[in-house]
C-alpha positions, 0 to 999 in steps of 0.5 A, a space after each residue: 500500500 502507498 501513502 495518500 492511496 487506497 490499497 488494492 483490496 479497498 478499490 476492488 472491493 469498493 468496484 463490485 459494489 458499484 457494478 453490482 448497483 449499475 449491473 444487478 441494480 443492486 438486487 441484493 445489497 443497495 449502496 448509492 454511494 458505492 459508484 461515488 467512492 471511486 472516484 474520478 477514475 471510478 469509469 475505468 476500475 469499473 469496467 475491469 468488473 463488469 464483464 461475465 468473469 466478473 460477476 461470481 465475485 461480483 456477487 459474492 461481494 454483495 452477498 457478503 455486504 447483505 450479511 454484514 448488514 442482517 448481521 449487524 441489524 440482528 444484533 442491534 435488536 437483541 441489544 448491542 449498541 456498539 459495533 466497530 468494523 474492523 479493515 472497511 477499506 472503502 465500506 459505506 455502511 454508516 453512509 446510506 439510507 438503504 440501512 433499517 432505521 434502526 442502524 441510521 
């Protein structure tokens, strides 16, 4: 990783996200700032992703974030009021109103 740059990891991440909203129309997991955190150069990183190669990872990316998500909403209505998420990269989580209200 360099300084002042997001490590290949977070952008790769970060890129199926947004294609899973562009291609998908995010049927599993919404995040409509995941195409905004790209960035200017969110285009091109976006085009290595969209292919047919593309979408097994694609999807899993977006079927990890449901997860997380059900996850996290789960445990907040048995009571946890604090979580910390650990190597998030490029994650919008906290950012967006696909959340229950619960989460916002």
């Amino acid at each position: 990783m360099q300084e002042g740059r997001f490590s290949w990891t977070a952008l790769s991440v970060a890129a199926h996200r947004a294609a899973h909203q562009i291609l998908e129309d995010g049927a599993v997991f919404k995040d409509p700032f995941a195409r905004t955190i790209l960035g200017p150069d969110g285009d091109t990183i976006l085009a290595e992703r969209s292919g047919p190669h593309a979408a097994p990872l694609r999807l899993f990316v977006a079927a990890r974030a449901r997860f997380a998500e059900d996850s996290l909403a789960q445990a907040i209505a048995r009571g946890v009021r604090q979580a910390v998420v650990v190597g998030a990269g490029l994650d919008t989580l906290a950012d967006h109103d696909s959340q229950p209200a619960r989460l916002r």
